[in-house]
Each structure stands twice: as structure tokens, then as C-alpha cells.
Rosetta silent file (secondary structure, phi, psi, omega in degrees, C-alpha in Angstrom):
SEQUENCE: XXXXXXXXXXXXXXXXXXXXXXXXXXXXXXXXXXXXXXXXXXXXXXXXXXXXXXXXXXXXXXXXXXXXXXXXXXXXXXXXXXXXXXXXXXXXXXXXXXXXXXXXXXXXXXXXXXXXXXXXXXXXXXXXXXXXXXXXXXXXXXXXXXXXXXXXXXXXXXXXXXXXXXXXXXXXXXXXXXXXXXXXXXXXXXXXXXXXXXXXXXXXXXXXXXXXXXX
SCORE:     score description
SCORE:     0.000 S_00000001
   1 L     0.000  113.994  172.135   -4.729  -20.431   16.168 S_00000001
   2 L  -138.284  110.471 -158.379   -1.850  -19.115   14.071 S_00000001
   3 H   -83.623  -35.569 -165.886   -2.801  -19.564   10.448 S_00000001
   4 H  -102.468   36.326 -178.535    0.456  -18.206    9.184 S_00000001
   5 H   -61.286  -54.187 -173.203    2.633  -20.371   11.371 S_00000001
   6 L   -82.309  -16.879 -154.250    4.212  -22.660    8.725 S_00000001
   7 L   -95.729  163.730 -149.616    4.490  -20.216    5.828 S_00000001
   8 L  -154.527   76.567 -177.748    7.595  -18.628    5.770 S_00000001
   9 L   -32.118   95.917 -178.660    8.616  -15.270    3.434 S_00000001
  10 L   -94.785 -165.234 -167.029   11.623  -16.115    1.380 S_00000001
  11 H   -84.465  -50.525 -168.963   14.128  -14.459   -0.898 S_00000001
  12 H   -71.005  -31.341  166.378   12.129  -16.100   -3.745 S_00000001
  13 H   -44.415  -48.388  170.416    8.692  -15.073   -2.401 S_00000001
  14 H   -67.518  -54.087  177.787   10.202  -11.347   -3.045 S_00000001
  15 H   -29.702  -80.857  176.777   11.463  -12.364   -5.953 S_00000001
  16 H   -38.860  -52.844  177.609    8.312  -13.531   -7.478 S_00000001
  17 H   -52.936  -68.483  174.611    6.552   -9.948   -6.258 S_00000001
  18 H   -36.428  -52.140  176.089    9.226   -8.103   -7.797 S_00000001
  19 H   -79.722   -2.069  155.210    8.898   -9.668  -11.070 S_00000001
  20 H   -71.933  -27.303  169.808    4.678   -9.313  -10.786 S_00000001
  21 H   -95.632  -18.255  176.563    5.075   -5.858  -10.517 S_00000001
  22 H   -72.438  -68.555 -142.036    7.624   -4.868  -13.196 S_00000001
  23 H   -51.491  -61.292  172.170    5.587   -7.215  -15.400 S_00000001
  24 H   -52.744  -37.144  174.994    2.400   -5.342  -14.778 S_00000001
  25 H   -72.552  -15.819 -170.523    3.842   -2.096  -15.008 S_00000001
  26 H   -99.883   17.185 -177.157    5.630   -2.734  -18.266 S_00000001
  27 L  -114.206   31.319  165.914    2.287   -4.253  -19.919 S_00000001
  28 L  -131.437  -36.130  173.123    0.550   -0.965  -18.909 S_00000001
  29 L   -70.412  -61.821 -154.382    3.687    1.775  -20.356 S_00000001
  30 H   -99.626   24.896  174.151    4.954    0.195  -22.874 S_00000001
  31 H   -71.005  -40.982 -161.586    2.013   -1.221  -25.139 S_00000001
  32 H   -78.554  -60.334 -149.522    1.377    3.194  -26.312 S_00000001
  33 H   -61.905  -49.244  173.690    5.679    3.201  -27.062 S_00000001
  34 L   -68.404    9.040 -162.794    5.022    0.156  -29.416 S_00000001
  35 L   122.000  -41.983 -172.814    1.983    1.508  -31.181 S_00000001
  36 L   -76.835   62.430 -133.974   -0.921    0.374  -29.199 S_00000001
  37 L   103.389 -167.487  150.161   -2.394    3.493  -28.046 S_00000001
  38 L   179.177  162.375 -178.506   -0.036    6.653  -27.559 S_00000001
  39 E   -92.592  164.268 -174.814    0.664    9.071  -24.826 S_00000001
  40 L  -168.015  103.967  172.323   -0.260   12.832  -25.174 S_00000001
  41 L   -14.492  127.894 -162.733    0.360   15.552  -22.862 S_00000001
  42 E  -127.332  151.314  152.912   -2.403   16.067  -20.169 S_00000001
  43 L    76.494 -121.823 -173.356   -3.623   18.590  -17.730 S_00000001
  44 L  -100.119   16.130  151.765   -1.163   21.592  -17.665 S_00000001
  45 L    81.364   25.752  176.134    1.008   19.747  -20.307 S_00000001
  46 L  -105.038  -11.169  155.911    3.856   18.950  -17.681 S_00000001
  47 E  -118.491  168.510  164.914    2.871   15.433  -18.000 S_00000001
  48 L   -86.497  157.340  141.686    2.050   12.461  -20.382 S_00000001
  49 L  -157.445 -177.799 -169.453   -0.899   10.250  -20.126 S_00000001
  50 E   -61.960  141.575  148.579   -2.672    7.346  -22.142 S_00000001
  51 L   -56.806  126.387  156.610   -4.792    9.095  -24.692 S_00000001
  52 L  -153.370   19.029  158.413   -8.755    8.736  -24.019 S_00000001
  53 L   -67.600  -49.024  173.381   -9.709   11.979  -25.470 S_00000001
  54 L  -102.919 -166.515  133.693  -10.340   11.278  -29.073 S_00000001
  55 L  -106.264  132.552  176.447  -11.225    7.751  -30.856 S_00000001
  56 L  -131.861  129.939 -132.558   -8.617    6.829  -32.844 S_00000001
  57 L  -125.938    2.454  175.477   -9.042    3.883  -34.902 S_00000001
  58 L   -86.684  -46.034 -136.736   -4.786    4.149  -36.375 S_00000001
  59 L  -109.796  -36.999 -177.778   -3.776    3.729  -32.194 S_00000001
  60 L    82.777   49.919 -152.442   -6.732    1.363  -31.187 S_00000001
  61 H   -99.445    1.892  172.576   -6.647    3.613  -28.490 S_00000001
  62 H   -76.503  -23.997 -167.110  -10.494    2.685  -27.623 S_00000001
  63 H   -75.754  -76.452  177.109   -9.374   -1.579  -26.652 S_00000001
  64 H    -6.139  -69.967 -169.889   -6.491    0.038  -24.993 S_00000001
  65 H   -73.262  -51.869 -167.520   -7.997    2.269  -22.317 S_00000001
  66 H   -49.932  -26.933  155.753  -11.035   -0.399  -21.696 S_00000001
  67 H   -64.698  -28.056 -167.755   -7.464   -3.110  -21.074 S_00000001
  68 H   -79.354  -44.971 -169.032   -6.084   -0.172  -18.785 S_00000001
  69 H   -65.940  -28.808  177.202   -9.734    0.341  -16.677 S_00000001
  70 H   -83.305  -75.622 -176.662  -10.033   -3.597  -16.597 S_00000001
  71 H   -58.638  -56.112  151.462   -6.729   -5.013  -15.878 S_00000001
  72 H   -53.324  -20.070  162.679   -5.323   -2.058  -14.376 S_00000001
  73 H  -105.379 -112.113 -176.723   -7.913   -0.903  -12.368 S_00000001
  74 H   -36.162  -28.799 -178.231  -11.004   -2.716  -11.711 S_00000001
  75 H   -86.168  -48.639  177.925   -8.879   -6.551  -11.144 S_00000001
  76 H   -38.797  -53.728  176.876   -6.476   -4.584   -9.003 S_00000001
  77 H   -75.113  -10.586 -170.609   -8.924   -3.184   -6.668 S_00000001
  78 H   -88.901  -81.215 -164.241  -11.029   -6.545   -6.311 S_00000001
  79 H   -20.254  -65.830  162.010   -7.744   -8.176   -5.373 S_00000001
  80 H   -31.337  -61.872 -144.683   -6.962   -5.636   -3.307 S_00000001
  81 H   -80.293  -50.443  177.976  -10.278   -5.551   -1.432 S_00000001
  82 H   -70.322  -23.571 -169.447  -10.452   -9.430   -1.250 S_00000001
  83 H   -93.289  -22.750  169.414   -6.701  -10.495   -0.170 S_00000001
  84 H   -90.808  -77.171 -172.437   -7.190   -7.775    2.721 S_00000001
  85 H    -3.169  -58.853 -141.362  -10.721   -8.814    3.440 S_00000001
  86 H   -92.207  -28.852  161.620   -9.741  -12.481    3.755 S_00000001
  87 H   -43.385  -65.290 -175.018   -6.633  -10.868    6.052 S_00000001
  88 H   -51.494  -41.448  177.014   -9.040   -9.179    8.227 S_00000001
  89 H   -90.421   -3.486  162.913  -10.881  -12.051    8.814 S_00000001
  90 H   -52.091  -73.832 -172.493   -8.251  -14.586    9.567 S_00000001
  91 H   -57.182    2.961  176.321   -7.036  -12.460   12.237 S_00000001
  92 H  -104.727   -3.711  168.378  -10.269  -11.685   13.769 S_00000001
  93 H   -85.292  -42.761  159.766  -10.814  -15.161   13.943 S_00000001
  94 H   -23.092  -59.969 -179.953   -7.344  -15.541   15.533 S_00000001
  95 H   -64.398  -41.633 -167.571   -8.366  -12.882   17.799 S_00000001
  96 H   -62.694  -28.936  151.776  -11.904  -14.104   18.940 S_00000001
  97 H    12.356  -74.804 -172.274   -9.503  -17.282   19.914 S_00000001
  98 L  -124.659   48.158 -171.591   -7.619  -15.740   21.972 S_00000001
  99 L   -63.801  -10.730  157.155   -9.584  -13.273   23.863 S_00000001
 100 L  -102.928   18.464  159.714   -7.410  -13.179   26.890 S_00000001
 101 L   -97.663  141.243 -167.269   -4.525  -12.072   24.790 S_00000001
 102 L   -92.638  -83.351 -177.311   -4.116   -8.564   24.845 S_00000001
 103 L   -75.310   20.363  171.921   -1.779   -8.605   22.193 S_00000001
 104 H  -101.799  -11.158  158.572   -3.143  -10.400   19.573 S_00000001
 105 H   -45.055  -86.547  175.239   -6.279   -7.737   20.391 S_00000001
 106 H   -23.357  -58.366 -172.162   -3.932   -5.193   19.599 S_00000001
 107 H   -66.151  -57.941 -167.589   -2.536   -6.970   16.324 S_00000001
 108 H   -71.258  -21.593  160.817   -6.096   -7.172   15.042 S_00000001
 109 H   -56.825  -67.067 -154.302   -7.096   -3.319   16.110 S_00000001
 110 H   -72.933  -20.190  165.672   -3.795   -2.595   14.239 S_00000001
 111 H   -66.191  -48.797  177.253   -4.251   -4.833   10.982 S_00000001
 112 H   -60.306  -59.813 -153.740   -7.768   -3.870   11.000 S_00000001
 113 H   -86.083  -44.042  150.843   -6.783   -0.022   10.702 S_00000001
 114 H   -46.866  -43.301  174.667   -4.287   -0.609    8.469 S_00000001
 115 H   -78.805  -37.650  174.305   -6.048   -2.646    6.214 S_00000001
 116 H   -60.070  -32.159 -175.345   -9.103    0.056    6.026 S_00000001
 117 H   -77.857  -51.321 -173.684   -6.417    2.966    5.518 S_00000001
 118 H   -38.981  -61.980  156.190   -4.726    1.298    2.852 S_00000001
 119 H   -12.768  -95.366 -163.350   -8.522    0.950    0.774 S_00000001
 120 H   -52.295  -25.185  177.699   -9.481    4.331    1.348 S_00000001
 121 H   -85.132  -43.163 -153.856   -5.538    5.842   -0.052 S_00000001
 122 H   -73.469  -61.965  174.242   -5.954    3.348   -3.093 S_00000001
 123 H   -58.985   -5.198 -157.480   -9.478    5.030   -3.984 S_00000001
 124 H   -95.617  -76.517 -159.257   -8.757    8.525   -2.813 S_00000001
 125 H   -41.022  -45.070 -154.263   -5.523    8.458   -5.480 S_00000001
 126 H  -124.971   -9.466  168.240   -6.830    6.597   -8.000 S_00000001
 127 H   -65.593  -54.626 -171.840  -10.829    6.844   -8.407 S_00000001
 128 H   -46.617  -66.273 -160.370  -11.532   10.486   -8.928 S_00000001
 129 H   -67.867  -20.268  164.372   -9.097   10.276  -11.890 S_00000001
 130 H   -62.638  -34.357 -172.679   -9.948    6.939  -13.304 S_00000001
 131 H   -51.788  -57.432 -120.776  -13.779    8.280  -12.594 S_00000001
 132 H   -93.540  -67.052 -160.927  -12.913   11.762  -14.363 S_00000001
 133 H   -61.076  -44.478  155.063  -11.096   10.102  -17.716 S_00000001
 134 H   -32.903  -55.554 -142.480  -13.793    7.023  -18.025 S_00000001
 135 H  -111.887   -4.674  168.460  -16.634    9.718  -18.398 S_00000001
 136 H   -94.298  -32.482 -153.507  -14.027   11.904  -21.278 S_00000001
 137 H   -86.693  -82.423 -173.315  -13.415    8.751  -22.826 S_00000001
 138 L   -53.744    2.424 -132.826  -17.078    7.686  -23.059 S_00000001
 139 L  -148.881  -40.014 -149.316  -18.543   10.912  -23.261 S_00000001
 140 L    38.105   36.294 -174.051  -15.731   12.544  -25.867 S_00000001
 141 L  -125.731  144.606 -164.084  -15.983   15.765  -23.623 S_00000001
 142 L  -153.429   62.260 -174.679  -13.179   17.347  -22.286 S_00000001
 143 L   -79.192  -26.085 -165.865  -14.666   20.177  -20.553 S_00000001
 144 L   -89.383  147.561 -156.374  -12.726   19.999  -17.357 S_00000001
 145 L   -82.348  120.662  174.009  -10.070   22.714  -16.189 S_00000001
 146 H   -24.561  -73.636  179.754   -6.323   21.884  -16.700 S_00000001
 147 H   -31.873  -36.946  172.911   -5.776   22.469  -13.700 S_00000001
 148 H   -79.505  -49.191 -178.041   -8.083   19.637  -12.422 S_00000001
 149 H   -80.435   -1.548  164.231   -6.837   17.162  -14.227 S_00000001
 150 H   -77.255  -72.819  152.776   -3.291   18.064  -13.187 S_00000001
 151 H    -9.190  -83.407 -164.722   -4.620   17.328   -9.597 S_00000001
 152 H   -41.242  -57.447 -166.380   -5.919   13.989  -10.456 S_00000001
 153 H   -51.933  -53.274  163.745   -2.921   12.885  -12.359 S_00000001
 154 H   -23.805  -44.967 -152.420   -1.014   14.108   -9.226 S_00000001
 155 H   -97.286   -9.728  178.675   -2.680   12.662   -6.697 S_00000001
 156 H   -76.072  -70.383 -166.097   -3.225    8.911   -8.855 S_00000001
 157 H   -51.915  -20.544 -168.132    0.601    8.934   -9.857 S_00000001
 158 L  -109.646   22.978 -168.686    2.092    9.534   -6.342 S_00000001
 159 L   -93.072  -19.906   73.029   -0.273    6.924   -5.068 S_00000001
 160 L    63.282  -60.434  170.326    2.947    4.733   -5.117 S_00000001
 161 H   -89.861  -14.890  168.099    4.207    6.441   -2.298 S_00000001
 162 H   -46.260  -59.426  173.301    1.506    6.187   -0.212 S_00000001
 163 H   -40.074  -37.557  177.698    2.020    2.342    0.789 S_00000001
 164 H  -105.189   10.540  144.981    5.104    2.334    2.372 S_00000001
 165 H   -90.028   33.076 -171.194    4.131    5.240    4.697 S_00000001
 166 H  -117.585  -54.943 -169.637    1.213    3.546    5.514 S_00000001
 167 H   -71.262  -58.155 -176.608    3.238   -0.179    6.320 S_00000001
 168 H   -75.509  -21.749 -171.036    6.102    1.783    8.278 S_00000001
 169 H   -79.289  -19.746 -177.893    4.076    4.717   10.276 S_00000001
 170 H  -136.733   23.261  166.846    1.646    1.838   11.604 S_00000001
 171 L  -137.019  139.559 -147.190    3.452   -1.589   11.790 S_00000001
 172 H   -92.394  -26.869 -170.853    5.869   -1.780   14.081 S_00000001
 173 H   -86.696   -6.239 -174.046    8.201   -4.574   12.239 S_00000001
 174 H  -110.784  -23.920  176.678    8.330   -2.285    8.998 S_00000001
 175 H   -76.575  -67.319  170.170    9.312    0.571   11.273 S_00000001
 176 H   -28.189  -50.653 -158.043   12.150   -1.005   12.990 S_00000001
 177 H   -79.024  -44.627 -173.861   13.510   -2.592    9.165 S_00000001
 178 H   -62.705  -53.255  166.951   12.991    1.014    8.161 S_00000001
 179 H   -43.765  -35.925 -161.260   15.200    2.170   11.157 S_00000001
 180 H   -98.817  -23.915 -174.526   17.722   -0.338   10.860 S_00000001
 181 L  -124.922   32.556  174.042   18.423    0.267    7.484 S_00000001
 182 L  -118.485  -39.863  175.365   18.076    4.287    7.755 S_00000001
 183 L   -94.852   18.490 -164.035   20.445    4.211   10.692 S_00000001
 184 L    68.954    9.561  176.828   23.255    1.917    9.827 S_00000001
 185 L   102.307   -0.485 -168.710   21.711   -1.305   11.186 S_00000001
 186 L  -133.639  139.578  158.355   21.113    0.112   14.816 S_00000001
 187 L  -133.549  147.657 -162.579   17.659    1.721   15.758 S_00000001
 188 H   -69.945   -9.397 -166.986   17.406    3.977   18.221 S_00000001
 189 H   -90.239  -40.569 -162.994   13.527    4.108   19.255 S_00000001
 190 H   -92.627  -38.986 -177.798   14.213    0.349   19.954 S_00000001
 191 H   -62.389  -32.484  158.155   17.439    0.648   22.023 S_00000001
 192 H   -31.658  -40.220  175.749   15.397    3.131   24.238 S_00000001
 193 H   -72.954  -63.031 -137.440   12.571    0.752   24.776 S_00000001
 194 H   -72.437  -71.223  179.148   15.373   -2.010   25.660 S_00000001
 195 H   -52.415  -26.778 -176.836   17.184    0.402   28.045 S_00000001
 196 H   -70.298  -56.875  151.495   14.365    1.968   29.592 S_00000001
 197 H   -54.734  -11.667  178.056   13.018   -2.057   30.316 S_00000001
 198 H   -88.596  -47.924 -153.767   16.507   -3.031   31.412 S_00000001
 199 H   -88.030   10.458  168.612   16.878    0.201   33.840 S_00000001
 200 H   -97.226  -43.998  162.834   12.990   -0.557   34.911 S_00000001
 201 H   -16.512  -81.217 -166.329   14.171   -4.086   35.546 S_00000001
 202 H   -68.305  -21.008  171.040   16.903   -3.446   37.504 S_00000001
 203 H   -58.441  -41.712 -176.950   14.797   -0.996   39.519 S_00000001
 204 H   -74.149   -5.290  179.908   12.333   -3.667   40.593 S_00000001
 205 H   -78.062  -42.869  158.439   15.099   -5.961   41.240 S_00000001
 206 H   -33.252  -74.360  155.578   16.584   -3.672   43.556 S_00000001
 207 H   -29.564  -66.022 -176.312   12.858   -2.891   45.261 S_00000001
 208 H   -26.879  -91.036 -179.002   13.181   -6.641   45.888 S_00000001
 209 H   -29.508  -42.152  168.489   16.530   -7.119   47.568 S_00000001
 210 H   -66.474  -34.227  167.530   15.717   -4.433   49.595 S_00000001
 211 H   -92.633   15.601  168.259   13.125   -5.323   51.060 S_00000001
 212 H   -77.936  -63.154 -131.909   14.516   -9.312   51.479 S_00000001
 213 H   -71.494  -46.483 -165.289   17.297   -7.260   53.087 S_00000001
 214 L   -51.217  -71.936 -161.665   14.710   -5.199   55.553 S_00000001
 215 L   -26.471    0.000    0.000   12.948   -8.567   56.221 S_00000001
């Protein structure tokens, strides 16, 4: 069974992502630059964020954050959690399949680990501090230590970078594209493997002959 046989990632398929993610990111910055909300230094005042400290009924800044926690949050993470879910279980159906394939075992241990790390990075980055501003927002208490909320914003803003050391350190096709285009088009971890199987090759071919030759 190989459900993803016919489909077939094109230049417009990328396309289309690329322009889903600018779109969403510029419908979450720039609604406070036109009015709709406004940003205000946070934490140790070395960054902006969305207002959710006062109510302010000139900024609307109450509809605002409750559009940032739904559509920016809360849709995001169900997506998330369901488009890998429904991943995991294609390939574990794939796998129960094919249970004397080794490697499509492997691809589902490795999908499977992958998909669970990915989760667990999205919430570690971005829950405490959605958790932390949600309960200042509703609450109008703002009790918590600069310092801590420098942290959050830290570790929620750089959540960005997590994903694509997550896709190249444990999929082997994002590491090679990563190689290949780090290295000038040539990667070296895979010409090792190639040479190492070529000069293992020729050893057993050799082991052969020789013993044809004894024989």
C-alpha cells in the first residue's frame, strides 16, 4: 500500500504554501500597524508584542487578541495535531501491510518520532506564553517578572526555527537537500556511504572469484 504514490510535490504545490504562510503572517502583524490593536513593548522592553494588558476600546484591542488566540493559535494547533495524526496513521497502516519490510518499519518508527517531536516543540514554544498572556488579558494582572515574559516571548518567537532542525536532523531526504545545497551540490556523508558500499562490493566480489579460482 503506498497511499502517496500518485501525488506528486510540484513547484506550484510550494507555491501555494508560500503564499499560505505570508498571508497568515501578514493578517496577524499588520492588522496593530493599521489601527486594529497596537504593539507595545513587552518583557524587558527589547521587544514589541500585541497589546493584551489593558482594554482599550480606541484599538479594539479585546476582538483582536481573542482573533490572534483563535486563528492563530487554537486552528493552528488542531491542524497541526490532525494533518500529523492522519500522517501517522496512514503509515502505520502502510506498515502493518508490509510487515516483512524492514524499511518501511523503519519509515514509520522514524515518522512516528518525528511527528511526536514536532507536537511537543510547537507547545513547548508557544503554550506557556500564549497560556501566560490569555490569563493577563482576562485577568488584567500583570504581576509576572520581566524577565519571564522575556523568556516566553523568546522561546514562542524562535519557535520558527525549530522545524527545520527537526525535518533535517531526523529525515534523511531533508538532510541530504540540506547537504547538497550547503556544499555546492555534492554531499559528502552520502559519497561515503556510496564508496564505502562500492569498496564493500568489490570486496565480496573478490571473496567470490577467489574462491571460484581455489575451486
Amino acid at each position: 500500500c503506498k497511499p502517496f504514490t500518485k501525488f506528486r510535490f510540484t513547484q506550484l504545490h510550494a507555491t501555494f504554501g508560500v503564499a499560505i504562510s505570508w498571508t497568515m503572517a501578514c493578517s496577524c502583524a499588520l492588522p496593530p500597524l493599521l489601527g486594529w490593536s497596537r504593539y507595545i513593548p513587552e518583557g524587558l522592553q527589547c521587544s514589541c508584542g500585541v497589546d493584551y494588558y489593558k482594554l482599550n476600546p480606541e484599538t479594539e484591542n479585546k476582538s483582536f487578541v481573542i482573533y490572534m488566540f483563535v486563528v492563530h493559535f487554537s486552528i493552528p494547533l488542531t491542524i497541526i495535531s490532525f494533518c500529523y495524526g492522519q500522517l501517522l496513521c496512514t503509515v502505520k497502516v502502510a506498515a502493518a501491510q508490509q510487515q516483512e519490510s524492514e524499511t518501511t518499519q523503519r519509515a514509520e518508527r522514524e515518522v512516528t518520532r518525528m511527528v511526536i517531536l514536532m507536537i511537543i516543540a510547537f507547545l513547548i514554544c508557544w503554550l506557556p506564553y500564549a497560556s501566560v498572556t490569555w490569563y493577563i488579558f482576562t485577568h488584567q494582572v500583570s504581576q509576572f517578572s520581566p524577565i519571564f515574559m522575556t523568556i516566553l516571548a523568546f522561546f514562542a518567537k524562535s519557535s520558527a526555527l525549530y522545524n527545520p532542525l527537526i525535518y533535517v536532523f531526523m529525515n534523511k531526504q531533508f538532510c541530504h537537500s540540506m547537504m547538497l545545497i550547503l556544499c555546492c551540490g555534492k554531499d559528502p556523508f552520502q559519497d561515503e556511504e556510496e564508496g564505502s558500499s562500492t569498496s564493500k562490493s568489490k570486496t565480496e566480489t573478490s571473496s567470490v572469484s577467489s574462491s571460484e579460482s581455489s575451486a
